[in-house]
C-alpha positions in Angstrom: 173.9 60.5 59.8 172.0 63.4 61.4 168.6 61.6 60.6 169.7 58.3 62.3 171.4 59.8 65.5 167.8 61.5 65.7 165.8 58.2 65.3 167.5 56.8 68.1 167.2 59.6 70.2 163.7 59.5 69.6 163.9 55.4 70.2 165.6 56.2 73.7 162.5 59.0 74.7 160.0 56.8 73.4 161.2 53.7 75.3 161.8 55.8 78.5 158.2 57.2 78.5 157.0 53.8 77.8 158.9 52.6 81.2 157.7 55.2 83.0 153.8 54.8 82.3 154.5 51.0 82.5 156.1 52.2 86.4 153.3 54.2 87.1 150.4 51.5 86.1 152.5 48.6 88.3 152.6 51.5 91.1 149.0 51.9 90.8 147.7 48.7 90.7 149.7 48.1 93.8 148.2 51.0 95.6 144.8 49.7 94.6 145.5 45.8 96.1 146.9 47.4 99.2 142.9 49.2 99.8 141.0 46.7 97.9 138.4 45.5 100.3 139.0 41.5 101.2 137.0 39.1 100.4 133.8 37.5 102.5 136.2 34.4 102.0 139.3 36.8 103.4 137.4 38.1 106.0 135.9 35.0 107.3 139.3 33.4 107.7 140.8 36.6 109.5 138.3 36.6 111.7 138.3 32.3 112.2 141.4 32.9 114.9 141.4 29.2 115.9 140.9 28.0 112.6 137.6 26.1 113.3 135.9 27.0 110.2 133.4 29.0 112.2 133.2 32.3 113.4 132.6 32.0 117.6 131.0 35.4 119.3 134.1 36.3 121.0 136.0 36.0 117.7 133.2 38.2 116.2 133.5 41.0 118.8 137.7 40.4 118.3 137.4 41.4 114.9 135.0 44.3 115.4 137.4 45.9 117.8 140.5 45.4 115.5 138.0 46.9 112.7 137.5 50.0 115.3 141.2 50.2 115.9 141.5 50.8 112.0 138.8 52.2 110.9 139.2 56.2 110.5 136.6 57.6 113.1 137.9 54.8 115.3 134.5 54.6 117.1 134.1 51.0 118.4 130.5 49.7 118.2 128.8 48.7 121.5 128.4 45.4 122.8 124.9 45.1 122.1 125.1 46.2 118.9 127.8 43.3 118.0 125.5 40.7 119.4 122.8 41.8 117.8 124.9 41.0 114.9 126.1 38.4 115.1 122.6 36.5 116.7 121.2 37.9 113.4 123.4 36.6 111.2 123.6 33.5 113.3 120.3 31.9 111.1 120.7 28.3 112.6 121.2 29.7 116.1 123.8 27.4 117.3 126.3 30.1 118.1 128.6 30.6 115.7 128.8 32.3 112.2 129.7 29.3 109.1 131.1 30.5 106.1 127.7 30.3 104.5 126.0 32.7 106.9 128.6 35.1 107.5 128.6 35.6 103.6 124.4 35.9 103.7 124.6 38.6 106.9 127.4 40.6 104.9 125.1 40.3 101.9 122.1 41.5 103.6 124.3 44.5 105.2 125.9 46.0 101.9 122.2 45.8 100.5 120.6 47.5 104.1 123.9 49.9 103.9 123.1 50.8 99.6 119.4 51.2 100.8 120.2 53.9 103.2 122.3 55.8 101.1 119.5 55.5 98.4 116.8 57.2 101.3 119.2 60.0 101.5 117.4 62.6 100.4 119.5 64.8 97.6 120.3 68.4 98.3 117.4 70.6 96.4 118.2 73.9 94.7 118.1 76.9 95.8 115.1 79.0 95.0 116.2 81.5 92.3 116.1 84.8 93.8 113.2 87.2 92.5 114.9 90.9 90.6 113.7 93.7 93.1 110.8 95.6 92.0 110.8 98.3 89.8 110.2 101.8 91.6 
């Protein structure tokens, strides 16, 4: 009897640690949805206020201030700096963003932003300090 009130206190442990990993996982993949970064496709839409399937300047600069407003320095990128942007990512020049180009200028920015981080130079080692001389 002693050997079967035991199994099933070991039954009741086991399934409650299983329950609590399973609780920590679900917890865990929520956290990770919640600062997953969207989507060009999610993005694009956000940012496609009036729903016209393109992205107009003003809606461009919109977006970049919201971005600013969330962003942790909160540093708001100048007014040039947006046009120059946009008017680069703008290929067919007819003043708005399609899907298509948005997805090619964010493309071309990850790669620009991986390429700077690659120039960082990495931090070089010390020089090994020489023994004093022997007197």
């Amino acid at each position: 009897m002693k050997s079967y009130a035991a199994w099933i206190i070991a039954a009741a442990l086991c399934a409650g640690a299983v329950a609590q990993t399973q609780a920590q996982e679900a917890a865990k993949t929520d956290q990770t949805k919640r600062h997953a970064m969207p989507t060009p496709e999610e993005m694009f839409k956000k940012m496609d206020t009036n729903g016209d399937g393109q992205i107009s300047l003003d809606e461009y600069k919109a977006a970049m201030a919201e971005r600013a407003k969330n962003h942790p320095n909160g540093k708001e990128m100048p007014a040039d700096m947006i046009e120059k942007r946009f008017k680069a990512m703008d290929t067919d020049n007819n003043g708005t963003l399609s899907l298509d180009e948005f997805k090619k200028g964010m493309e071309k920015a990850h790669a620009r932003h991986g390429a700077d981080a690659a120039k960082t130079p990495a931090a070089t080692p010390a020089a090994p300090v020489a023994a004093p001389a022997a007197q």
